[in-house]
C-alpha positions in Angstrom: 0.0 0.0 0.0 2.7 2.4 0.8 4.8 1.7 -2.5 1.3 2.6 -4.1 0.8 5.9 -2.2 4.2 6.7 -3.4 3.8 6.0 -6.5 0.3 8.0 -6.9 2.3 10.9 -5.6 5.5 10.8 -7.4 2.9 10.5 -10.7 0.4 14.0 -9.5 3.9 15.7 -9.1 5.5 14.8 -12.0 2.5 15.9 -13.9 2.4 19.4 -13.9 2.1 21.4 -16.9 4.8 23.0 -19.2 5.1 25.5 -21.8 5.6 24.0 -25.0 8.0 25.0 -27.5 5.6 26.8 -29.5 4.2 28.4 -26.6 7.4 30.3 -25.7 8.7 30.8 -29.1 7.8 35.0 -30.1 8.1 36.5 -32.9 8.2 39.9 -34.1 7.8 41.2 -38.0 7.1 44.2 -40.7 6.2 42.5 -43.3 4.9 43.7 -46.3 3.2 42.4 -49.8 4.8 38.9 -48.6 3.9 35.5 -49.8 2.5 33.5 -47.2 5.4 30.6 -47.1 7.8 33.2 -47.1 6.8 34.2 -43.2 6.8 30.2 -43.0 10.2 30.4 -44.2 11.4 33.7 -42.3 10.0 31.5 -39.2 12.5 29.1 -39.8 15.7 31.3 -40.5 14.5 32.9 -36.6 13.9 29.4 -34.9 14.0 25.8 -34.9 10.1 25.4 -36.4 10.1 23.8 -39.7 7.2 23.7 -42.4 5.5 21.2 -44.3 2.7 22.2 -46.6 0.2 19.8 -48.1 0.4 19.4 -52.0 -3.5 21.2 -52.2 -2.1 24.1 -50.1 1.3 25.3 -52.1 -0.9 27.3 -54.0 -2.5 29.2 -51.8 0.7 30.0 -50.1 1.7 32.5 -52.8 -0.8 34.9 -51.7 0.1 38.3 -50.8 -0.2 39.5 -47.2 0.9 42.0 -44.7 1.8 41.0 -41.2 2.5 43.8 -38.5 3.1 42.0 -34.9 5.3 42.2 -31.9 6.5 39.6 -30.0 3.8 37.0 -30.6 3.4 33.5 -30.6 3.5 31.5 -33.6 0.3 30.0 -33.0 -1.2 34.1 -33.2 0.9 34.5 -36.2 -0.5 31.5 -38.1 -3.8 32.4 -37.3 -3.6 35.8 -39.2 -2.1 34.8 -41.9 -4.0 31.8 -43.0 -7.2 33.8 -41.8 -7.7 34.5 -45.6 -7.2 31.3 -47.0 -9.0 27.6 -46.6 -5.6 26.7 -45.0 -5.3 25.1 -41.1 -2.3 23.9 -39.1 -1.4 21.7 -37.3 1.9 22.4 -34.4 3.6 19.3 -33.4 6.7 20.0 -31.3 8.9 22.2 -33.7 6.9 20.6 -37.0 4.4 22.7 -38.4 1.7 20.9 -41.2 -0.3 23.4 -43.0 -3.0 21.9 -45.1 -6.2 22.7 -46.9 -9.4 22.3 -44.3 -12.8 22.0 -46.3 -15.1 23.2 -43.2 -12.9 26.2 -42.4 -14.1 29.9 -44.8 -11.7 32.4 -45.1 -11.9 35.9 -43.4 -12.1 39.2 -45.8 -9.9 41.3 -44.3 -6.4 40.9 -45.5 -4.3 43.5 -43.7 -3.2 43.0 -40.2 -1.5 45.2 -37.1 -1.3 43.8 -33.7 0.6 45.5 -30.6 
C-alpha cells in the first residue's frame, strides 16, 4: 500500500504542466506584400520550427499578405495569416503541417497590425 501511495504521488507531481515550444517561441515582423510561405520560411531562419505544406495548399501560399506583430506566438501568427485562405495547421513539437481544411471559410480582411 505504501509503494502505491508513493507511486500515486511521485505520478500527481510529475504531472504538472509545461510551456511547450511553441508556446514560448515570439516573434516579431514588418512584413509587407509577402507570400505567405515566405513568413513560414522567415520563421525558420529565426527558430528551430520547420514547415511542411500539403500538395493542395502550395498554391494558396503564394498569396500576398501583410503582417504587423510584436512579440507573438506562432500560433497568433499563423492564425492571421491563414485567416484569408482555406488553410489550417497543425503544431507538433517544432513541426508545423499546414494543409487545406474543407469546413474552415476564409476571413475578408487581408491586412493586419497587432501591438
Amino acid at each position: 500500500m505504501r509503494i502505491s501511495l508513493f507511486f500515486l504521488f511521485i505520478g500527481i507531481l510529475s504531472s504538472q504542466a509545461m510551456n511547450s515550444f511553441s508556446q514560448e517561441t515570439k516573434f516579431t515582423f514588418n512584413l509587407k506584400s509577402i507570400a505567405i510561405k515566405e513568413v513560414c520560411n522567415e520563421i525558420e531562419k529565426k527558430s528551430d520550427f520547420r514547415f511542411v505544406f500539403s500538395s493542395d495548399a502550395r498554391k494558396i501560399t503564394n498569396q500576398k499578405i501583410s503582417l504587423n506583430v510584436d512579440s507573438e506566438t506562432i500560433n497568433n501568427i499563423l492564425d492571421i495569416i491563414l485567416s484569408n485562405t482555406n488553410l489550417t495547421y497543425n503544431i507538433i513539437d517544432n513541426q508545423v503541417a499546414i494543409f487545406k481544411d474543407a469546413n474552415k471559410k476564409p476571413a475578408t480582411e487581408k491586412r493586419y497590425r497587432m501591438r
